[in-house]
C-alpha positions, 0 to 999 in steps of 0.5 A: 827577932824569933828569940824575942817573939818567943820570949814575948809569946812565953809571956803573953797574958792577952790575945793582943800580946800573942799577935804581937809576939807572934808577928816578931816570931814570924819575921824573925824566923823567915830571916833566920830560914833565909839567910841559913839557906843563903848560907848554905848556898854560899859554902856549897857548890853546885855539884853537892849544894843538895847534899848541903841543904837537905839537912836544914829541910830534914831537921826543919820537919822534923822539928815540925813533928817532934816538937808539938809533942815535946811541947805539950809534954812539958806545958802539961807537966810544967807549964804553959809558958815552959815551952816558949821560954825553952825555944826563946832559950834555944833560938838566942843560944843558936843565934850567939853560936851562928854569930860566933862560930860561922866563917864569913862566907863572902870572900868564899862567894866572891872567889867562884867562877 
């Protein structure tokens, strides 16, 4: 759902266009928060669970002050509609690799005391 919202925001010619896209944007990235924490939780114990989630924090905020930068750099240079194209890009790539490549982690869950 975020990679759609992204997608549709590189594509947005009205302002009604960006509400939509960005309400996709916006309930896809609060799940995606979600589970990545609930998975986190899920392979960690409560002994290094803060050493296993504060890389999710970490390259969240950073992502907060990069990013802007980032952005703007390749609107100016390539064009508005670049950086959304390049996240949409980047948020289906990291969900396809998310899917394909993380264990399940429910019999893990299920085996702890």
């Amino acid at each position: 759902t975020a990679a759609v919202g992204m997608g549709l925001l590189a594509c947005s010619d009205c302002f009604w266009h960006m509400v939509v896209a960005n309400t996709c944007l916006g309930a896809g990235l609060a799940t995606t928060t979600t589970a990545a924490q609930l998975y986190l939780a899920d392979i960690s114990t409560p002994r290094n669970r803060a050493a296993t989630t504060a890389p999710l924090l970490q390259s969240a905020l950073i992502g907060f002050a990069v990013g802007p930068a980032v952005g703007g750099v390749l609107a100016q240079h390539l064009g508005f509609s670049l950086p959304f194209a390049a996240c949409a890009t980047g948020l289906l790539g990291s969900s396809l690799a998310s899917a394909l490549l993380l264990p399940e982690t429910l019999h893990e869950a299920a085996s702890r005391p």
